[in-house]
MIGUVEX-471353 format. One record per residue (C-alpha): x, y, z; residue number from 1; residue in one letter. Coordinates in nm, 2 decimals, padded with zeros to 4 digits, always signed. Layout:
! MIGUVEX-471353
X:X, Y:Y, Z:Z, pos:NUM, code:A
...
//
This chain:
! MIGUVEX-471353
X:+01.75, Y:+00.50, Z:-01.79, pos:1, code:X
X:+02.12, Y:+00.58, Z:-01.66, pos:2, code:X
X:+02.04, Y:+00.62, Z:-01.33, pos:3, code:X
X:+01.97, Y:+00.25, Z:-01.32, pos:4, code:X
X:+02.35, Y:+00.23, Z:-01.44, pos:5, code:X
X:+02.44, Y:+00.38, Z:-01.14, pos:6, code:X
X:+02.26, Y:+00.11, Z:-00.92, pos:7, code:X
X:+02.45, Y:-00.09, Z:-00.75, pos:8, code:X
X:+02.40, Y:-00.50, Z:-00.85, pos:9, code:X
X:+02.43, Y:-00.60, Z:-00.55, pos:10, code:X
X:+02.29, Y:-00.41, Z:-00.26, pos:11, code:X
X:+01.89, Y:-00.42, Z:-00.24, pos:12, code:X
X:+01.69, Y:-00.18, Z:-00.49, pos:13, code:X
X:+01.40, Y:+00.04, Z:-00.36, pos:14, code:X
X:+01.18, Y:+00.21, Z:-00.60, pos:15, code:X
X:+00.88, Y:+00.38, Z:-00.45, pos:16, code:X
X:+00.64, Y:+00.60, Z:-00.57, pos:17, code:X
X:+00.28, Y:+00.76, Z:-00.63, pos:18, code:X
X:+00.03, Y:+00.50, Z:-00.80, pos:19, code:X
X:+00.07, Y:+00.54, Z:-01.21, pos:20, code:X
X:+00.43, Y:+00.69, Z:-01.19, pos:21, code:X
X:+00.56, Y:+00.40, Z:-01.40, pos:22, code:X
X:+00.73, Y:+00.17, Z:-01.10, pos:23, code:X
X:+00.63, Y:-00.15, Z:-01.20, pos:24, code:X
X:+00.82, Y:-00.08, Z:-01.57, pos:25, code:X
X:+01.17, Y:+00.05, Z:-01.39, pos:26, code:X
X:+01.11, Y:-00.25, Z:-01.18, pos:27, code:X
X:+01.15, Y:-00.46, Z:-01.48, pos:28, code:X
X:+01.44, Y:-00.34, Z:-01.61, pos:29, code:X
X:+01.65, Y:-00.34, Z:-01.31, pos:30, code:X
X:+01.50, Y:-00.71, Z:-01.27, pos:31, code:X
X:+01.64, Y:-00.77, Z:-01.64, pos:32, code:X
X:+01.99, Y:-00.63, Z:-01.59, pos:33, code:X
X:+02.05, Y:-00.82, Z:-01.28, pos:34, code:X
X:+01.85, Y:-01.13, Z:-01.25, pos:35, code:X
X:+01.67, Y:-01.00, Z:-00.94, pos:36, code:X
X:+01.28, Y:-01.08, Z:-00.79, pos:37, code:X
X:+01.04, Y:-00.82, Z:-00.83, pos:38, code:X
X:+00.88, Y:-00.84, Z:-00.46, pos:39, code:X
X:+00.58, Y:-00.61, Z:-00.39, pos:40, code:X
X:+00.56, Y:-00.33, Z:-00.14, pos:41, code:X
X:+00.17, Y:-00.22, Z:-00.25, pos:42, code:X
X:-00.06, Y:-00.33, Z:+00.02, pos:43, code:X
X:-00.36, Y:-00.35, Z:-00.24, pos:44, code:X
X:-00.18, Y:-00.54, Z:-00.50, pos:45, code:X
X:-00.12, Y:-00.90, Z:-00.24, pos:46, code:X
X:-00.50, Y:-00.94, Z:-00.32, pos:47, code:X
X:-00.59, Y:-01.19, Z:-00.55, pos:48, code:X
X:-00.94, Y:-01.04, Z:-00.60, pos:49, code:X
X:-00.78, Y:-00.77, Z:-00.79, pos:50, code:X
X:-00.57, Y:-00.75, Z:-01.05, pos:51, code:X
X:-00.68, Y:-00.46, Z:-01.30, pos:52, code:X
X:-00.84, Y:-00.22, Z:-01.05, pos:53, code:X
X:-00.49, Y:-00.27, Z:-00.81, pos:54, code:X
X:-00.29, Y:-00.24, Z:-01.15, pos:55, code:X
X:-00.10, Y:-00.52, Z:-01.04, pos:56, code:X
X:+00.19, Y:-00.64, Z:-01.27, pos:57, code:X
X:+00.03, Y:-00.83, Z:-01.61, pos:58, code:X
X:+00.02, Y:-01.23, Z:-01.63, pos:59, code:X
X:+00.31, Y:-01.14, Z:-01.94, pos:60, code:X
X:+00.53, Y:-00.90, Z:-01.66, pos:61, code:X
X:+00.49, Y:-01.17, Z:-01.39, pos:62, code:X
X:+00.63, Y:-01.41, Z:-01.70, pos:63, code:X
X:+00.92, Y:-01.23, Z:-01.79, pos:64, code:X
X:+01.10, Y:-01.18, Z:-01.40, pos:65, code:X
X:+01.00, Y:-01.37, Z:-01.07, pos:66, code:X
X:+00.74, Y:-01.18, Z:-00.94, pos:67, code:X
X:+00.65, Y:-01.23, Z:-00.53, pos:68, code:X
X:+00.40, Y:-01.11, Z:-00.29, pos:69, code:X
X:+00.13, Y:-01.01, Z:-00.53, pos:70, code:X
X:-00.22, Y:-01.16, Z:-00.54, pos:71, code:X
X:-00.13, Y:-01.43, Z:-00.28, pos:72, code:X
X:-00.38, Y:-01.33, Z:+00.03, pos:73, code:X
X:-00.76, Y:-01.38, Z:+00.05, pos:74, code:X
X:-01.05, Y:-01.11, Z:+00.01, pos:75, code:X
X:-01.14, Y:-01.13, Z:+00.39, pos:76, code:X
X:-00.77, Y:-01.29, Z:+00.54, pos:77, code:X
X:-00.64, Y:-01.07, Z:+00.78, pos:78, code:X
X:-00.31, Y:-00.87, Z:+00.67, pos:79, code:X
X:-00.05, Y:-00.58, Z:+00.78, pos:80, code:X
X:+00.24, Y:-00.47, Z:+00.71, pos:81, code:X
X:+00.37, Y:-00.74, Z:+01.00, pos:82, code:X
X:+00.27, Y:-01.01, Z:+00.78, pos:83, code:X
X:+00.44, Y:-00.85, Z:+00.50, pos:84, code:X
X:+00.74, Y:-00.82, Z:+00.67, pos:85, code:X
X:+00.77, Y:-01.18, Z:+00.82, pos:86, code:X
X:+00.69, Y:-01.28, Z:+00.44, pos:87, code:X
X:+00.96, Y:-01.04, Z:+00.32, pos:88, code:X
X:+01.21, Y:-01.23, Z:+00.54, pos:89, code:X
X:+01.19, Y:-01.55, Z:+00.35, pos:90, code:X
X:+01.25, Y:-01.43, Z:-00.01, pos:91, code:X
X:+01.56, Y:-01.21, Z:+00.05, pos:92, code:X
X:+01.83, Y:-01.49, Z:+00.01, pos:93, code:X
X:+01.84, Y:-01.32, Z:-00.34, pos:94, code:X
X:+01.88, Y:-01.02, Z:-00.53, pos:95, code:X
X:+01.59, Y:-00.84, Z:-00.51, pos:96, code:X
X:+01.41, Y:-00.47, Z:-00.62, pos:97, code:X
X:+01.15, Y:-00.39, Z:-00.40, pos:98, code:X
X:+00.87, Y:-00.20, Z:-00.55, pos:99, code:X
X:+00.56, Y:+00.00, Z:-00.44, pos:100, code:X
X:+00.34, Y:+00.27, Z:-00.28, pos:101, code:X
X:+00.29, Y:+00.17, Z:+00.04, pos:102, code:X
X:+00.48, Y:+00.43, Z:+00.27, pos:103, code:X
X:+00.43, Y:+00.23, Z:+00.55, pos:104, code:X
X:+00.58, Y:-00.04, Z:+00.42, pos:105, code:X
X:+00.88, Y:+00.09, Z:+00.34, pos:106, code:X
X:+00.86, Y:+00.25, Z:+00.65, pos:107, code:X
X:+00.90, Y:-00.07, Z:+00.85, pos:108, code:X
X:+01.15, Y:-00.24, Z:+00.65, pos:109, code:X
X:+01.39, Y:+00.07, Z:+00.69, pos:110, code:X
X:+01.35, Y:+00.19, Z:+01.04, pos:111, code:X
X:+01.20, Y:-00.13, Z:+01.18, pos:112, code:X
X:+00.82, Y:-00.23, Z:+01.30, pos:113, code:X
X:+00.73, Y:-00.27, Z:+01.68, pos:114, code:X
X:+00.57, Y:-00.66, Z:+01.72, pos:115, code:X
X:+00.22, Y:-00.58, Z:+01.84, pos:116, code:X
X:+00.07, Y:-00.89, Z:+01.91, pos:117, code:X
X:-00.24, Y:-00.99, Z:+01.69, pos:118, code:X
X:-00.55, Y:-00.83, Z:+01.77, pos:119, code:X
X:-00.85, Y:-01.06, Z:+01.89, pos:120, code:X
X:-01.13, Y:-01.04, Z:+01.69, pos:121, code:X
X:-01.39, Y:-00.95, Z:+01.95, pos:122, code:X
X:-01.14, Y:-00.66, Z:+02.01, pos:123, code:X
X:-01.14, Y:-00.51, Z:+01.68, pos:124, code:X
X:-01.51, Y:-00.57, Z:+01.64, pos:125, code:X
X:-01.56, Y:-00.37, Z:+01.93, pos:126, code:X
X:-01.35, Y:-00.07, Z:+01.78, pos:127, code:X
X:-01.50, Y:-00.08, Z:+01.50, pos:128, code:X
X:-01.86, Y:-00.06, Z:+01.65, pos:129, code:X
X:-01.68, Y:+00.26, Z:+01.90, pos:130, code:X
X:-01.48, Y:+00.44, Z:+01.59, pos:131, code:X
X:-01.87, Y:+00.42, Z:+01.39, pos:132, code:X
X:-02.06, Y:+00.57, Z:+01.68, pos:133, code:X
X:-01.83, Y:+00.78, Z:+01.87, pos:134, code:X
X:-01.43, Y:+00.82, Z:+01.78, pos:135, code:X
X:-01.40, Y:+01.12, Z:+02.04, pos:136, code:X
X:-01.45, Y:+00.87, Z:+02.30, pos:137, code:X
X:-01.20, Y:+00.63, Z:+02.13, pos:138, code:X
X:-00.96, Y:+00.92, Z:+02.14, pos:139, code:X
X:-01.01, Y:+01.01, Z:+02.48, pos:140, code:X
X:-00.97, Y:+00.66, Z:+02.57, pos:141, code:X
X:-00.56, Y:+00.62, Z:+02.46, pos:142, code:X
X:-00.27, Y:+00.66, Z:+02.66, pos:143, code:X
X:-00.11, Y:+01.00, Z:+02.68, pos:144, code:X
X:+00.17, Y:+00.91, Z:+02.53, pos:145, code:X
X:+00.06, Y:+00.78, Z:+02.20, pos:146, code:X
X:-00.24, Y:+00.97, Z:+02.17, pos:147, code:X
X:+00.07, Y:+01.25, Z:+02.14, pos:148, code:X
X:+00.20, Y:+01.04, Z:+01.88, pos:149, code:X
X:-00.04, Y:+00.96, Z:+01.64, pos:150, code:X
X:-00.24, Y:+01.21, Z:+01.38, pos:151, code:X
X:-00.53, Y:+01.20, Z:+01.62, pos:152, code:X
X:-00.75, Y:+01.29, Z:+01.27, pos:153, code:X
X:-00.69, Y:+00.99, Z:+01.11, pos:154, code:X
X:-00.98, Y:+00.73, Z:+01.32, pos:155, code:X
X:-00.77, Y:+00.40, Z:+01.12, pos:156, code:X
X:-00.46, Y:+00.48, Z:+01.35, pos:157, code:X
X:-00.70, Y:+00.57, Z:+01.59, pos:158, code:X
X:-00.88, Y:+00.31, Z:+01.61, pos:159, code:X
X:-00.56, Y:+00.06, Z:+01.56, pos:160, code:X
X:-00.42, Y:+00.27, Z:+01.85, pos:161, code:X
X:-00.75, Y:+00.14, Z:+02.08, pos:162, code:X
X:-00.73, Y:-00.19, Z:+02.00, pos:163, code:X
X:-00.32, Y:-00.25, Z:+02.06, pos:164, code:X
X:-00.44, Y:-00.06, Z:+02.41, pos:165, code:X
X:-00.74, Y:-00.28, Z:+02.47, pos:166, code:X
X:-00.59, Y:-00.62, Z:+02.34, pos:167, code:X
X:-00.25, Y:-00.58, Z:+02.56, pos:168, code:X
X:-00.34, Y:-00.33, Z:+02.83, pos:169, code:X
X:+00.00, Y:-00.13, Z:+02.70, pos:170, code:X
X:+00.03, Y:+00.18, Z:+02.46, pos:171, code:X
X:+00.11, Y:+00.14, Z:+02.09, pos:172, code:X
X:+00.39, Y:+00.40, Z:+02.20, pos:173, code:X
X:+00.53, Y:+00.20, Z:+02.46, pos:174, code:X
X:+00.54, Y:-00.08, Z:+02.17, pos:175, code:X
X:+00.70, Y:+00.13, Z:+01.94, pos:176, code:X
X:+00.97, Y:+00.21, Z:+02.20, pos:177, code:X
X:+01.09, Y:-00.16, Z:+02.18, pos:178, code:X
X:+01.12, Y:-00.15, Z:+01.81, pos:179, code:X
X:+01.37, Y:-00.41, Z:+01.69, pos:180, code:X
X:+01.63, Y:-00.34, Z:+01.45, pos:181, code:X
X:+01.50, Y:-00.31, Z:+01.05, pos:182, code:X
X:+01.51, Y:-00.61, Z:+00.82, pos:183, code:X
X:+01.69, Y:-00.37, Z:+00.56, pos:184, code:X
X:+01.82, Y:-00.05, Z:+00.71, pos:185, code:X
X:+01.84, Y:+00.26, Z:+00.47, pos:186, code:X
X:+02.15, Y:+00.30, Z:+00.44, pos:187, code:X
X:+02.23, Y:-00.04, Z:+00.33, pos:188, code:X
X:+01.99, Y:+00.00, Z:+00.01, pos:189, code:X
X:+01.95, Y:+00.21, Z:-00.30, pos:190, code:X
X:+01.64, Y:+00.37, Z:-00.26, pos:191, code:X
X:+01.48, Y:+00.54, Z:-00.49, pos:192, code:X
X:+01.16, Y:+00.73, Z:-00.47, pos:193, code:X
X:+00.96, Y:+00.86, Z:-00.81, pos:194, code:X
X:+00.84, Y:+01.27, Z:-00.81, pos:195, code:X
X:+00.64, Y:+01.31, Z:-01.09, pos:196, code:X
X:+00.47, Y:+01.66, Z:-01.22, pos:197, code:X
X:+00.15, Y:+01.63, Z:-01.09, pos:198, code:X
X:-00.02, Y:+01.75, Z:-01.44, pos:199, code:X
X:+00.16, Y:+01.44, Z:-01.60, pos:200, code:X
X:+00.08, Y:+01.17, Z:-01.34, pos:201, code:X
X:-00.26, Y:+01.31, Z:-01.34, pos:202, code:X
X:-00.34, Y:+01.23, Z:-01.71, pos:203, code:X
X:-00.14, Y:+00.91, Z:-01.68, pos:204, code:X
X:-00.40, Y:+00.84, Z:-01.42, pos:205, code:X
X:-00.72, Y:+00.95, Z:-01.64, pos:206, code:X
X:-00.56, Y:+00.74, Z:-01.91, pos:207, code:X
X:-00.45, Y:+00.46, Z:-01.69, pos:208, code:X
X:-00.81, Y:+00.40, Z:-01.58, pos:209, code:X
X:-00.99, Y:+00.41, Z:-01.92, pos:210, code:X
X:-00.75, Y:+00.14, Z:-02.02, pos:211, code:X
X:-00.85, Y:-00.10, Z:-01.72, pos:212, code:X
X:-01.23, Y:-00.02, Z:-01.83, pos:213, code:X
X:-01.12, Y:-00.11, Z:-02.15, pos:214, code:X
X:-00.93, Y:-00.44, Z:-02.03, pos:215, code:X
X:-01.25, Y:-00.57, Z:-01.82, pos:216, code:X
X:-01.21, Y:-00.32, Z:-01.49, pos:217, code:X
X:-01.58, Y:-00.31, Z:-01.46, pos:218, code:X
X:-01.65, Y:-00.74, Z:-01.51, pos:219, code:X
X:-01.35, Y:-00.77, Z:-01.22, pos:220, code:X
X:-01.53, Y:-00.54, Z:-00.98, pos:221, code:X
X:-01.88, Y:-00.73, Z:-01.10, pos:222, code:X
X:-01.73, Y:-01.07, Z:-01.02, pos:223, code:X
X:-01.65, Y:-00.92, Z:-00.68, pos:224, code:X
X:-02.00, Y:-00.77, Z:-00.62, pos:225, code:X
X:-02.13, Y:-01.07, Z:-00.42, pos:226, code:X
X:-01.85, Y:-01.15, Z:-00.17, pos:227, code:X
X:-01.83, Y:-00.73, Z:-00.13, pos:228, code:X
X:-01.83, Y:-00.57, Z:+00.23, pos:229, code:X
X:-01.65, Y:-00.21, Z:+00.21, pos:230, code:X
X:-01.50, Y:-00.21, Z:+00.56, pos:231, code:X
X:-01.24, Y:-00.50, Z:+00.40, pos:232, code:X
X:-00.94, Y:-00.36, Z:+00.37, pos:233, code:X
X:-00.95, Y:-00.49, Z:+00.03, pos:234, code:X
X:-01.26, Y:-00.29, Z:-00.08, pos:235, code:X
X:-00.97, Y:+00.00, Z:-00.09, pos:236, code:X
X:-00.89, Y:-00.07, Z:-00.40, pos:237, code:X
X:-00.92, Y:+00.25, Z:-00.58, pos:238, code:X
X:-01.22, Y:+00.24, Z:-00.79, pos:239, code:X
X:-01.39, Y:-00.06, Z:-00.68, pos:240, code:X
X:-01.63, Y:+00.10, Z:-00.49, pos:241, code:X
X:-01.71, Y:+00.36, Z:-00.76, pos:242, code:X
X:-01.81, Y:+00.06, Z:-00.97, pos:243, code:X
X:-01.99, Y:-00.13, Z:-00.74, pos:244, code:X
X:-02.20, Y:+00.17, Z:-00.67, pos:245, code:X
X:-02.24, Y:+00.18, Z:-01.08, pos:246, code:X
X:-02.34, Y:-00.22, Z:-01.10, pos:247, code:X
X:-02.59, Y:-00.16, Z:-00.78, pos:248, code:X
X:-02.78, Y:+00.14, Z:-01.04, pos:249, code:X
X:-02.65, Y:+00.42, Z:-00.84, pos:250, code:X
X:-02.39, Y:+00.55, Z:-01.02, pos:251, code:X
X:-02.38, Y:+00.56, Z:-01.38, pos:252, code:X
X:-02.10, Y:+00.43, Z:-01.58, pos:253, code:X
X:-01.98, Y:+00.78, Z:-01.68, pos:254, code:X
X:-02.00, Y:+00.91, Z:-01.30, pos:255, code:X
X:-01.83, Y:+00.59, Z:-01.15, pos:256, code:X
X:-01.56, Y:+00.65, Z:-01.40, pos:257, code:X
X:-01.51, Y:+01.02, Z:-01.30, pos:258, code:X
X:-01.52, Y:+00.94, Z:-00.94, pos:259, code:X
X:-01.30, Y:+00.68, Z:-01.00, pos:260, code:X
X:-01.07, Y:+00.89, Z:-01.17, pos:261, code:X
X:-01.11, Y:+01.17, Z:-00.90, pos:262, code:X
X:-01.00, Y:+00.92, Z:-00.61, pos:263, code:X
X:-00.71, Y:+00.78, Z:-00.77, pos:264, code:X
X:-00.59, Y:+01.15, Z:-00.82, pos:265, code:X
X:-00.63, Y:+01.19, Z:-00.42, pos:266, code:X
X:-00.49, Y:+00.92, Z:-00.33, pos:267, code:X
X:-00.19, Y:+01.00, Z:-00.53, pos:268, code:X
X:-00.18, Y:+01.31, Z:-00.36, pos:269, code:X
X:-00.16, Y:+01.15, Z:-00.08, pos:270, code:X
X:+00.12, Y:+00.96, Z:-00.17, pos:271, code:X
X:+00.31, Y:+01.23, Z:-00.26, pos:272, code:X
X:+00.29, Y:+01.40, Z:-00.01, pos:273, code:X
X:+00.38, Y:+01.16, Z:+00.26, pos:274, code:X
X:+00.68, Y:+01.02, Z:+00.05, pos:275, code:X
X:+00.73, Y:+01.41, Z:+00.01, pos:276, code:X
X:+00.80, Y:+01.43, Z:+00.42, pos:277, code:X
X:+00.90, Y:+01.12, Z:+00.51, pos:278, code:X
X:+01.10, Y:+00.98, Z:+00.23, pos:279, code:X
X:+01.39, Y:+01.31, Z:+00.26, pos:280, code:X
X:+01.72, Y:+01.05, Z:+00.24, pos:281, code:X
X:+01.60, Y:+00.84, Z:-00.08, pos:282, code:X
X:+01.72, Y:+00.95, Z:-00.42, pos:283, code:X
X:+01.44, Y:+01.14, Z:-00.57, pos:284, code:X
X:+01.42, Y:+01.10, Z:-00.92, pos:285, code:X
X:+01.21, Y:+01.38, Z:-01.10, pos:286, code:X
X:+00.94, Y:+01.27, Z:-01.37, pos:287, code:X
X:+00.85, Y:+01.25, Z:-01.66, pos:288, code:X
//
């Protein structure tokens, strides 16, 4: 593509984008022309539990550039973007494109993450018994100042919001404030985010998921089945529930596939619309 040409071979490359959009493919070509690491910036795609259903890069991508960050973290280990981050740290010695769809992510490595200590486990079972049975209470329980912060609809940043409160007695807000500088600041990297046509990323979508069907989506997701608990983060991946529900006879095949295929669709909305607002200063390149 010639906007790659016009990428710097030097300075770090960020390519971010809706899930399907074709990152993982631009990825590989700006690895190619410049001998860089593909690391990962997808918070599904470090689980090694998934490969198809998290469309992480194939065993021939991962052979043809130094892949990092991908399938490398347990079904039920604990992980956040701070772990990414620290991880991150210790692979930049070289040229690198970082690719993904995790706003967040990219979030933290450009404008910096506050260090929130870890979170005890009794702490966040407790807010996850509260968030079940009653997340006004969890909400009128923050601080003032971040409960003006967060998007007091979402209960996950909610309920992360009560538990940094109840594990440190201080305000996620107040932890924010001390935010140290970003590993990579914005405007010392191309970044690039993807804005497809929403008919065309839709179908590439539909398609996308009838080929992992095709390529053994639904014998991943069955080798899963036993070890499954849906409040793991990594039962997010999109369209593994949807098929567990299918292999546990209450789904069919054909509705798990559709509902699949309906959730990918949001999520990518989603996406698109949080890169949409908080992605303004990265080159946006139009698709297809």
């Amino acid at each position: 593509m010639t906007w790659i040409a016009k990428l710097s071979r030097d300075a770090p490359v960020l390519i971010a984008g809706p899930t399907a959009s074709g990152k993982s493919a631009l990825a590989l070509e700006l690895a190619a022309r410049d001998g860089r690491r593909i690391v990962n910036a997808d918070a599904l795609q470090v689980y090694g539990c998934w490969r198809l259903l998290t469309a992480r890069p194939s065993v021939a991508d991962e052979a043809a550039a130094p892949h990092l960050l991908y399938g490398h973290v347990g079904r039920d280990q604990p992980y956040s973007v701070g772990h990414w981050l620290r991880e991150l740290r210790e692979v930049l010695d070289q040229p690198v494109v970082i690719v993904g769809g995790t706003g967040l992510y990219f979030l933290a490595l450009t404008e910096g993450l506050a260090e929130v200590p870890e979170i005890p486990a009794e702490v966040r079972a407790a807010g996850d018994a509260l968030r079940a049975a009653d997340l006004p209470a969890m909400v009128a329980a923050l601080d003032a100042a971040t409960a003006r912060r967060i998007d007091l609809a979402n209960p996950a940043r909610v309920q992360r919001a009560w538990e940094v409160l109840q594990a440190t007695g201080r305000g996620l807000a107040a932890w924010q404030a001390d935010t140290p500088a970003p590993l990579i600041p914005r405007a010392k990297a191309e970044a690039v985010v993807l804005r497809p046509d929403v008919a065309w990323l839709n179908a590439r979508i539909d398609r996308r998921f009838d080929q992992m069907m095709d390529q053994g989506a639904l014998e991943e997701a069955r080798a899963e089945a036993p070890f499954w608990q849906p409040e793991r983060p990594s039962a997010r991946a999109i369209g593994a529930p949807e098929l567990i529900a299918h292999l546990r006879g209450d789904l069919t095949r054909a509705q798990a596939i559709a509902a699949a295929k309906l959730a990918s669709r949001q999520y990518a909305k989603r996406q698109r619309t949080w890169m949409r607002n908080r992605m303004r200063d990265w080159t946006a390149l139009a698709l297809p």
